[in-house]
C-alpha positions in Angstrom: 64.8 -57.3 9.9 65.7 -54.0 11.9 62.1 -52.3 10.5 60.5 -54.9 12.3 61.9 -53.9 15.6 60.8 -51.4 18.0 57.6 -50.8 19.5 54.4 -51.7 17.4 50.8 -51.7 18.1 48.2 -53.9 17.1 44.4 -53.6 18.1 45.8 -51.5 21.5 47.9 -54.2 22.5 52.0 -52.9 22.6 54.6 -55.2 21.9 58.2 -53.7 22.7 61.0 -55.4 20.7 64.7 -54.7 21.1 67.5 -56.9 19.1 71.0 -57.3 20.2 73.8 -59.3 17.6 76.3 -61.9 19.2 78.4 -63.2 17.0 79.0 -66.5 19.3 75.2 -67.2 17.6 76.3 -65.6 14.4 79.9 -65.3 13.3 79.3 -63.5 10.4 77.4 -60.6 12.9 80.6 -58.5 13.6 84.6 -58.9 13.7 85.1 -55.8 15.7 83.1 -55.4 18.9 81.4 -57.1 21.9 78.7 -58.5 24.0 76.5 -56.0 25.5 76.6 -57.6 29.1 73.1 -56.8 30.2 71.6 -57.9 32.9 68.2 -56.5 32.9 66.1 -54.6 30.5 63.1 -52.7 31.9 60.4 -50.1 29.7 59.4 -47.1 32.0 57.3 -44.7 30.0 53.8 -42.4 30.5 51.7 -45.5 29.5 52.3 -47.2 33.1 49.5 -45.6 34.6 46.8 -47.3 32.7 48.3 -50.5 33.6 47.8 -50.4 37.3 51.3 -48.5 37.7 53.1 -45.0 38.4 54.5 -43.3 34.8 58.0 -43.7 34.7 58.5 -45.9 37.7 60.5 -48.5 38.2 58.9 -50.8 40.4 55.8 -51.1 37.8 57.6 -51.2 34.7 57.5 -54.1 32.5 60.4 -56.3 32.4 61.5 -57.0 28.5 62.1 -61.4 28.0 65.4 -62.4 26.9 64.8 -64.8 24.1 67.2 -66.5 20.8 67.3 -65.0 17.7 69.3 -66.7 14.4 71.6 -63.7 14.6 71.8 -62.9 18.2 69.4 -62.1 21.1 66.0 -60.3 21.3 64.5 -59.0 23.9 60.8 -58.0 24.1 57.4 -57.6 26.1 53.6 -57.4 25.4 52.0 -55.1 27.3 49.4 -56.7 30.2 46.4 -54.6 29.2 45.2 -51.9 26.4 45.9 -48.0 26.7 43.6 -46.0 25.7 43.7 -43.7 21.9 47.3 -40.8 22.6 50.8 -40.5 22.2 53.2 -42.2 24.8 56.7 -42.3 25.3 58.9 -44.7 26.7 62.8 -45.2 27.2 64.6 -48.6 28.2 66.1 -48.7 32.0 69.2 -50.9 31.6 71.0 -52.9 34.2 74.3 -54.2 33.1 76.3 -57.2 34.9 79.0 -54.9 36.4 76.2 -52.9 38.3 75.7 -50.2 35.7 72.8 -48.2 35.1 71.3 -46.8 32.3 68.1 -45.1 30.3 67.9 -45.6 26.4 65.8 -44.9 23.8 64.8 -47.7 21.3 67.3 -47.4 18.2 64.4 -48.6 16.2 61.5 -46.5 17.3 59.1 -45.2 14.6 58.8 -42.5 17.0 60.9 -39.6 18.8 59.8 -38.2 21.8 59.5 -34.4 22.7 61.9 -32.3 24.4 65.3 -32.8 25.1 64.9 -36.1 26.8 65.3 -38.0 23.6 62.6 -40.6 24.2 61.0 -43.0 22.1 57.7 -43.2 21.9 54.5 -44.7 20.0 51.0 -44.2 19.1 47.8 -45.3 19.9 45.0 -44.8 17.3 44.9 -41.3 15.7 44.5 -40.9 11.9 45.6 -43.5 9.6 46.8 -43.5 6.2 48.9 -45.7 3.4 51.2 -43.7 1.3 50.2 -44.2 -2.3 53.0 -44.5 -5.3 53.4 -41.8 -7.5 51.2 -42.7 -10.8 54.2 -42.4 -13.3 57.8 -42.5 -11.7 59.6 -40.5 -14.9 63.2 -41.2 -15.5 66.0 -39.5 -13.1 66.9 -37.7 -16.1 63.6 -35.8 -16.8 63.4 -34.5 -12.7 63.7 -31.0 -11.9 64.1 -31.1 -7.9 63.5 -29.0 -5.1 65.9 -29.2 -2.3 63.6 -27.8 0.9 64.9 -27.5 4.3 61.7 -28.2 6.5 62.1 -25.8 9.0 63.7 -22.8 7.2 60.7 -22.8 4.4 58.0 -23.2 6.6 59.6 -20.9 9.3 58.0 -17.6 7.3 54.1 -18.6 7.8 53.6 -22.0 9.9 52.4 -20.6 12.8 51.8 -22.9 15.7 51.3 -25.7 12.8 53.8 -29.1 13.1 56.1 -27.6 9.8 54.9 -31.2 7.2 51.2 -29.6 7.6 52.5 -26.1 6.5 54.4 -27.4 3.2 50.6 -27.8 2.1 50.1 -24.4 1.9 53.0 -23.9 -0.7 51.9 -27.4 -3.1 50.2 -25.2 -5.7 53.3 -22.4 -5.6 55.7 -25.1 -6.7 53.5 -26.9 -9.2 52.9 -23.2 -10.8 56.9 -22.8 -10.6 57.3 -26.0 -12.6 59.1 -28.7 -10.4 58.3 -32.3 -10.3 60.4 -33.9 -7.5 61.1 -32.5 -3.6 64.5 -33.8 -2.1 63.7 -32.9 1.6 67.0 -32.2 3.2 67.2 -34.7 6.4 64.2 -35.5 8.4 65.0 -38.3 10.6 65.5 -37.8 14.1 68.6 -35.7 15.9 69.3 -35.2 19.1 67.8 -32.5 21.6 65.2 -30.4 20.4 67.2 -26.9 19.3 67.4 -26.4 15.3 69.0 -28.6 13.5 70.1 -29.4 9.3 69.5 -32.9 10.4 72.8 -34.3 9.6 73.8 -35.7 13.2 70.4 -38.2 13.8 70.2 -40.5 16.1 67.0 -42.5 15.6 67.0 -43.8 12.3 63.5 -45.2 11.5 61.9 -41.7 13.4 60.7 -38.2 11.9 61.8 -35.5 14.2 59.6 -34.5 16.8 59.3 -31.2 15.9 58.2 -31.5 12.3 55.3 -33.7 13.0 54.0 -32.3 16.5 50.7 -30.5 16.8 49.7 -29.7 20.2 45.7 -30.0 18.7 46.8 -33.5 17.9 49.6 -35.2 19.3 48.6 -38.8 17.9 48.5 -37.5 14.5 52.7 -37.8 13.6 53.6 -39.7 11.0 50.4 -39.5 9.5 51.4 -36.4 8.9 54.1 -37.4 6.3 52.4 -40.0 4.7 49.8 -37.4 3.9 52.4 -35.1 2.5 53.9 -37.4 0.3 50.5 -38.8 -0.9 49.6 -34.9 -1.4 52.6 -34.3 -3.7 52.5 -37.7 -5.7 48.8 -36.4 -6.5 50.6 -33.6 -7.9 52.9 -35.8 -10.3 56.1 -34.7 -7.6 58.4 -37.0 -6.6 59.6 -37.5 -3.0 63.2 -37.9 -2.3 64.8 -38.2 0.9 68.0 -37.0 2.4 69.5 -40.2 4.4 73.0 -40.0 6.9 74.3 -43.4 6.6 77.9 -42.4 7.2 78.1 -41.3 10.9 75.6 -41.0 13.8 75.1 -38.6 16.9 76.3 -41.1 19.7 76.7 -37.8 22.2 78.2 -37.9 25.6 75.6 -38.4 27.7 75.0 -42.0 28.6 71.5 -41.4 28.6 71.1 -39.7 25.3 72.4 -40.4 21.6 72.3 -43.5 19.4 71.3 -46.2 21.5 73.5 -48.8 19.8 76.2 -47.4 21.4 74.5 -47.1 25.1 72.8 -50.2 24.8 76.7 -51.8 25.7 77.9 -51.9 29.5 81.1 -50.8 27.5 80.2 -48.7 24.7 83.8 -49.0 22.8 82.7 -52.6 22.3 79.2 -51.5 20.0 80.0 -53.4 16.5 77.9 -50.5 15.3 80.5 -47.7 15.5 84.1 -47.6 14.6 86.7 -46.3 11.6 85.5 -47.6 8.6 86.9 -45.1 5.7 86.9 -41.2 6.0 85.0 -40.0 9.4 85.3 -36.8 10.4 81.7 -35.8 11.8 80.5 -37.2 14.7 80.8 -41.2 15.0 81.3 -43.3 12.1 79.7 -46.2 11.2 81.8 -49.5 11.2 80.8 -51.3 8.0 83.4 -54.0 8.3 80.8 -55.3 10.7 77.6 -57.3 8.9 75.3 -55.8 11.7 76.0 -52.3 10.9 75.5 -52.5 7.1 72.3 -54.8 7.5 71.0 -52.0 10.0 71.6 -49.4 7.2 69.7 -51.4 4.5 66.9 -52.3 6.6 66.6 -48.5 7.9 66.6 -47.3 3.8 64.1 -50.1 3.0 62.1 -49.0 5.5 61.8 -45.3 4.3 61.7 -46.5 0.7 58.8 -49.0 1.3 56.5 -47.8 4.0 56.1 -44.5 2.3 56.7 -44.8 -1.5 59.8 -42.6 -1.7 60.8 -41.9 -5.1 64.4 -42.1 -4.4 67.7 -41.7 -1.8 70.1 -39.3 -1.5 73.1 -40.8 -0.1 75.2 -38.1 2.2 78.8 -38.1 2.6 79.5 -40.9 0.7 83.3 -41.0 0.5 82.8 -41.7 4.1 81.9 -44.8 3.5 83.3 -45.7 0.0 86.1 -48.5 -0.2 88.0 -49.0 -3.3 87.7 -52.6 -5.1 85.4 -53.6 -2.5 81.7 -54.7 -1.7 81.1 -53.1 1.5 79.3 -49.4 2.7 78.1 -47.4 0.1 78.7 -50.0 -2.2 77.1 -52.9 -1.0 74.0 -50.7 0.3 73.5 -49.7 -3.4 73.8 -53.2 -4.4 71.7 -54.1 -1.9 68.6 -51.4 -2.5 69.0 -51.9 -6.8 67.7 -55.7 -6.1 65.3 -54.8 -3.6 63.6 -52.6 -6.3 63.9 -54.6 -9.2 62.4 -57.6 -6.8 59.6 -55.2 -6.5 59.4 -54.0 -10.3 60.1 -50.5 -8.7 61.1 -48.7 -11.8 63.5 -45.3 -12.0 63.9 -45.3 -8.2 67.2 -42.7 -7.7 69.7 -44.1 -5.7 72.0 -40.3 -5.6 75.2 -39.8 -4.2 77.3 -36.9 -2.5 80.4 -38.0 -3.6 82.5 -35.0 -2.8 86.2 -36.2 -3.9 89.4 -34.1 -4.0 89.3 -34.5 -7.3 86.3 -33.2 -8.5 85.2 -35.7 -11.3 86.6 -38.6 -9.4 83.4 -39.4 -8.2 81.9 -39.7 -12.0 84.0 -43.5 -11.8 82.9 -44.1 -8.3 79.5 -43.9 -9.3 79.9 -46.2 -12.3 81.6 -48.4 -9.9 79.0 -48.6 -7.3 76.1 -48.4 -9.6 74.2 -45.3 -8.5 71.7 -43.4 -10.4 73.5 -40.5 -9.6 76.1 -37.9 -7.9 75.8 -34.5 -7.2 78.1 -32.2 -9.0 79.5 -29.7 -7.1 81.7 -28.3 -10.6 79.0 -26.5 -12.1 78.1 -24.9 -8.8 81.1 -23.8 -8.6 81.9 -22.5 -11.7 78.4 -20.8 -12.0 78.9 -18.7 -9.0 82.5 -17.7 -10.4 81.0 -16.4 -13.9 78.0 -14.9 -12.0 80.8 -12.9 -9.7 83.0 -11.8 -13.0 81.0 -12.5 -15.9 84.1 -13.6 -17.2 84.1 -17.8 -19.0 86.8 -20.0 -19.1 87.2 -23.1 -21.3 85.5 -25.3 -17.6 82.2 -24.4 -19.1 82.1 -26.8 -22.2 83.2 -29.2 -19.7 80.3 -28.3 -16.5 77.8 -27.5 -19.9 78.7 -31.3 -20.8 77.5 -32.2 -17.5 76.8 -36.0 -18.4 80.2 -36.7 -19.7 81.8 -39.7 -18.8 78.9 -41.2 -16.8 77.9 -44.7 -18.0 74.8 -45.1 -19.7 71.2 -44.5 -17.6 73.4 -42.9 -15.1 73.8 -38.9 -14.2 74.7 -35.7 -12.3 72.8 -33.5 -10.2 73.5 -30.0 -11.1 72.7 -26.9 -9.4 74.0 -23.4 -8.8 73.4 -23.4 -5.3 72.7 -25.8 -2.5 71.9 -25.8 1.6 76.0 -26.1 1.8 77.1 -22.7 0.5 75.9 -18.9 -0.1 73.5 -18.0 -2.3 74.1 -17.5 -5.9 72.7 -13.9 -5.5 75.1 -13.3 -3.0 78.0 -15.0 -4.9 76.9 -12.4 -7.3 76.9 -9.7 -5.5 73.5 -9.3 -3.8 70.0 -8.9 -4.4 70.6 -5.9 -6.1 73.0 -7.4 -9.1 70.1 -10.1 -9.2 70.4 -10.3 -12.6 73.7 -12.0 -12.9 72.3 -14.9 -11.8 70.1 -15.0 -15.2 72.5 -17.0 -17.5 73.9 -19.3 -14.9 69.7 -20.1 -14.3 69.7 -20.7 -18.3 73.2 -23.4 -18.4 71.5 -24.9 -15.7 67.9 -25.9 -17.5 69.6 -26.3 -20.7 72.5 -28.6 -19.9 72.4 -32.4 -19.2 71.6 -34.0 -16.2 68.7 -34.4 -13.0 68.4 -30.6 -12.1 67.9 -29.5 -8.6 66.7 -25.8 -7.3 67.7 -24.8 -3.6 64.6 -23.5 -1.7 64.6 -19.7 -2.3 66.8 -19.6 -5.5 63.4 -18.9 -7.6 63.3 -15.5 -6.2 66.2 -14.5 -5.0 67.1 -15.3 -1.6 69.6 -14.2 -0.5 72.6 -15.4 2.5 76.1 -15.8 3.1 77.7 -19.0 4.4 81.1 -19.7 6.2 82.9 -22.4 4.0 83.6 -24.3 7.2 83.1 -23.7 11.1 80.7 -22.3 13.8 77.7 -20.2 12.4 76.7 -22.6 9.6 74.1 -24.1 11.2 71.6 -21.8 11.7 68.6 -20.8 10.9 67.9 -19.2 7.4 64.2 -18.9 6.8 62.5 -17.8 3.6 61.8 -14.4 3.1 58.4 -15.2 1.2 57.7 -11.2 0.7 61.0 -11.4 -1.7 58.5 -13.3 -4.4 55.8 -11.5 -3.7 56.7 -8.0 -3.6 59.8 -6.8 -5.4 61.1 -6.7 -9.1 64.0 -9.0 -8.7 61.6 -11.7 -6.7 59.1 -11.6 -9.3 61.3 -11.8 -12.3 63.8 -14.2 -11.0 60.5 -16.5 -10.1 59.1 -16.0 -13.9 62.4 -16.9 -15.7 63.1 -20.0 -13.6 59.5 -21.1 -14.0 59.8 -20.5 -18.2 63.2 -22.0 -18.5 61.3 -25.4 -16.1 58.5 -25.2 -18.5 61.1 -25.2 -21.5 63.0 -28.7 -20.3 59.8 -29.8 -19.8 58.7 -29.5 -23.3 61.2 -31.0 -24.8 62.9 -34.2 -24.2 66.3 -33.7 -26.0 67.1 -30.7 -23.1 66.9 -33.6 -21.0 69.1 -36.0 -23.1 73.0 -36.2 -22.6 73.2 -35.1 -26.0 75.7 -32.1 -26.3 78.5 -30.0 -28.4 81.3 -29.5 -28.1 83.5 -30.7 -25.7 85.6 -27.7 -26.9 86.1 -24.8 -28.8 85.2 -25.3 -32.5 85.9 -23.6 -35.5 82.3 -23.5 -36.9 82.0 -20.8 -33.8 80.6 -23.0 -31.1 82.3 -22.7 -27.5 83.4 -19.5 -25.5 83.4 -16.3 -27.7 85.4 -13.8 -25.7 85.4 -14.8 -22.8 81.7 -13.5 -22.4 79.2 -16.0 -24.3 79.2 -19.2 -24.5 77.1 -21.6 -27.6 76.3 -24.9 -27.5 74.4 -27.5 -29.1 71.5 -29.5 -27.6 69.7 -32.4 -29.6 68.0 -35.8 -29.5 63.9 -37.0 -30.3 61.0 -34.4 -29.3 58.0 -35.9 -27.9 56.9 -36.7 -31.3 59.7 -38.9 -32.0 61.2 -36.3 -34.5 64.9 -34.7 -34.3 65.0 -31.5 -32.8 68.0 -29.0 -32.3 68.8 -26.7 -29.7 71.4 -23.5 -30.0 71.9 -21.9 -27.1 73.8 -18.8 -26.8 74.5 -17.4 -23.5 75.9 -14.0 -22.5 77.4 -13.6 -19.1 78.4 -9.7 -19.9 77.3 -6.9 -18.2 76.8 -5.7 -21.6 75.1 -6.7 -25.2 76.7 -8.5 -27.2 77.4 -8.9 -31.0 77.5 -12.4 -32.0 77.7 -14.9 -35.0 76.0 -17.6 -34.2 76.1 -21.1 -35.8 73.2 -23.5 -36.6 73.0 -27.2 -37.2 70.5 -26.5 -39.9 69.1 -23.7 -42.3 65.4 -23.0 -42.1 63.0 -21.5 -39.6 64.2 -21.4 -35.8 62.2 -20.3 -33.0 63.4 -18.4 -29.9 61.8 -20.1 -27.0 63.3 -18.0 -24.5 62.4 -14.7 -25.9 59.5 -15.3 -28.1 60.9 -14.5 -31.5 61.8 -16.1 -35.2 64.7 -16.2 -37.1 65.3 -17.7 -40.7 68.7 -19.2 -41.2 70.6 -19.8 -44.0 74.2 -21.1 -44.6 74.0 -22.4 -41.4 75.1 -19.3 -39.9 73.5 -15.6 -38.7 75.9 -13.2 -38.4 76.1 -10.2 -35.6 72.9 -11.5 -33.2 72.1 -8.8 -30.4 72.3 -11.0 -27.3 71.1 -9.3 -24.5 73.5 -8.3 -20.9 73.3 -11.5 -18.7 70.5 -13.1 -20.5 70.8 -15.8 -23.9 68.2 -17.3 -26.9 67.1 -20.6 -26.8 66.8 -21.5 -30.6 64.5 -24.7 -31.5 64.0 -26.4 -34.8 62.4 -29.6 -35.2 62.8 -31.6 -38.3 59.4 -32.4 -40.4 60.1 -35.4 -42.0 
């Protein structure tokens, strides 16, 4: 329903649409809230000109009808002429019944305006494009991701470009590094136009202005991301997007922020925003209210639809999580899952960040609620630790065995470092102890689970991040001369891009197939407190078994180690490029390399 709001444009002519619930017309619309009390609804924009008028004048702006809707009220207008091919914004002038006042953006514009004046806007003409699925949509489970913050990885060579354009420049870089799925941190609209991680928006169904702008083109804008994502599908990469469902910018101003709120002469009376579960940034989302978690879906179906994504990640989701009961989170899940399978829409991820006090709580939560997914902040953690100390405890059988516990088709997302936290290179001591970062990079793209890379991590980059507070939000841009022109760039890039290649090859890596859950006495587990050996296994490509040993060493020092094996015979070292014949299932004092491992294959021939 919401999707279908806004401005549209058909042929030139602009029809404006705006929709207000009442639950006197629909009961089931809210519980919690009130009428807005408007009196008068006017558009006043840059388009009035053409029509006879002054831009942004009051006089000459068009007056929006009042008119019944099933669920409430809907107010709209059809522009009295055609404008000719540009961009134009536009912003409702509200009159309420006490004598109030007020400009406000459309909450479902397609488009945000530029500036700080938090318009909405539309477009007229410019280059059109429909975003084409991705040929083969693999399983969750076989997806190394990217996560890319917009601004910070374009920042480095963009130019005067709108920042979607530049990512072209860097589409053959990551299909050479081996990834086949993007999740782009948030790129819906925020408030203002200062730098931003995109986690306050404010217009839900809009790009921000600033990734899509190009002075040389200004009716070009979300061309630009269709063409992006139709770009990467051609390259086999999936496209997932970063959605804040939990809380919205409202802001202060009455003429700025999430115009559910300032479309009410009282705004404590929007059935859009109120305590639901856990708050805690910005304004919170009432989904007690029928409106608010319809507005959600139809803003996610909007995004999944219109441009093909490959998937959702869900943020904050204990925000909007209630125990025992279909409603938030759960309900939108619910919701989305029948949408898809309507459609046929195969191995669509639905991914939570499910951040619990207790950190494999959210493993139940997501059986609960029927996600594809949650991300799983333990064996971030825990990697950074062992990359500061080099020193294993018995948590890595348990991180290792990543999938544990998860319902069947279902899954983590691991990583060693995300937008949220320092670097791993920094956790490890900086650029220059680089190399402790090697055997957390080889747990990660050996053990089970949807793997996800942070921009930057394939060489190095390197930044430290306050765990809470001011001076998180800022910007961090690439350093794009660390891959190109040092040692530790260069190597870092050619492990990761080995170790992608490795997964890729072979299916069982990808399998929740693992041992042991703990130390066993065939000499599998942590030896020392320094290596760690596990066991990986499941059908190759060919349909035959194969086996996986991997022996990790997080020392600062070589190692000495007796290694076990699942089977005698001919193993291959995938990681190093070398052959080993084994017998008695066992080979006894193995040279494992300071902070690096073996990757030992064997596939069975009959």
């Amino acid at each position: 329903m919401y999707q279908s709001f806004g401005a549209s444009v058909d042929q030139n002519e602009v029809t404006f649409k705006l929709f207000l619930p009442d639950n006197a017309v629909d009961p089931k619309q809210y519980s919690r809230g009130g009428t807005p009390k408007i009196e008068e609804i006017r558009v006043r924009g840059d388009f009035q000109n053409q029509l006879g008028g002054v831009d942004w004048e009051l006089d000459s702006a068009p007056r929006l009808k009042r008119e019944e809707h099933p669920n409430g009220w809907m107010w709209s207008c059809t522009l009295d002429g055609e404008l000719s091919e540009g961009f134009y914004q536009y912003k409702y002038f509200v009159s309420f019944k006490n004598g109030t006042q007020r400009w406000v953006t459309d909450p479902c514009t397609k488009y945000g305006g530029s500036g700080g004046d938090e318009n909405s806007a539309f477009v007229v003409g410019g280059n059109r494009v429909d975003v084409q699925p991705i040929a083969q949509r693999l399983p969750p489970r076989d997806l190394v991701l990217y996560e890319m913050m917009i601004d910070d990885f374009t920042d480095d060579f963009r130019g005067e470009r709108a920042p979607l354009d530049a990512i072209h420049d860097k589409l053959d870089y990551l299909a050479d590094l081996g990834i086949n799925g993007i999740e782009f941190m948030p790129w819906m609209a925020w408030p203002g136009d200062d730098f931003s991680w995109g986690y306050d928006p404010f217009q839900f169904f809009a790009v921000e202005y600033r990734y899509i702008h190009d002075d040389a083109q200004p009716a070009d804008k979300l061309f630009r991301l269709k063409r992006l994502i139709n770009a990467l599908h051609a390259r086999d990469m999936h496209v997932i997007m970063d959605g804040v469902f939990n809380h919205v910018r409202a802001g202060i101003n009455p003429n700025k922020g999430f115009p559910y709120v300032w479309l009410y002469q009282n705004p404590e009376e929007s059935p859009y925003i109120g305590s639901f579960e856990k708050g805690g940034f910005f304004e919170e989302f009432d989904y007690n209210n029928q409106c608010t978690q319809e507005f959600i879906r139809d803003v996610c179906l909007y995004w999944l639809d219109t441009y093909q994504l490959d998937g959702i990640r869900f943020d904050f989701t204990v925000g909007f999580f209630r125990q025992g009961e279909s409603a938030g989170i759960s309900l939108l899940i619910d919701e989305l899952n029948k949408h898809l399978a309507q459609q046929k829409r195969e191995n669509v991820a639905l991914i939570i960040e499910h951040l619990t006090d207790n950190r494999y709580e959210a493993i139940n939560d997501t059986n609960k609620m029927d996600a594809t997914a949650c991300w799983f902040d333990p064996f971030m953690y825990q990697s950074q630790s062992y990359a500061r100390n080099g020193r294993l405890d018995g948590e890595i059988l348990r991180i290792l065995n990543a999938n544990l516990d998860f319902d069947s088709g279902k899954m983590p997302v691991t990583y060693i470092e995300n937008h949220d936290h320092s670097t791993i290179v920094q956790e490890a001591g900086g650029r220059q102890r680089w190399f402790k970062t090697q055997p957390a990079a080889i747990a990660l793209l050996t053990s089970p689970g949807m793997v996800m890379l942070h921009n930057g991590q394939e060489f190095g980059e390197e930044y430290w991040l306050p765990a809470s507070g001011g001076g998180r939000v800022l910007p961090r841009p690439l350093h794009w001369g660390s891959f190109g022109e040092d040692f530790a760039g260069q190597r870092l890039y050619s492990v990761y891009q080995k170790l992608i290649a490795i997964r890729k090859d072979h299916p069982s890596l990808r399998s929740a197939n693992y041992f042991p859950v703990a130390n066993h006495p065939d000499g599998y587990g942590v030896i020392n407190e320094r290596v760690v050996i596990f066991h990986r296994y499941g059908p190759g490509v060919d349909g035959k078994l194969e086996r996986f040993i991997v022996v990790i060493n997080f020392a600062d020092d070589d190692r000495l180690v007796d290694i076990p094996f699942s089977a005698n015979g001919e193993w291959q070292d995938l990681l190093n490029g070398e052959k080993v014949h084994v017998a008695g299932f066992r080979l006894f004092k193995q040279r494992i390399p300071s902070n690096w491992g073996c990757i030992y294959y064997h596939e069975t021939r009959h």
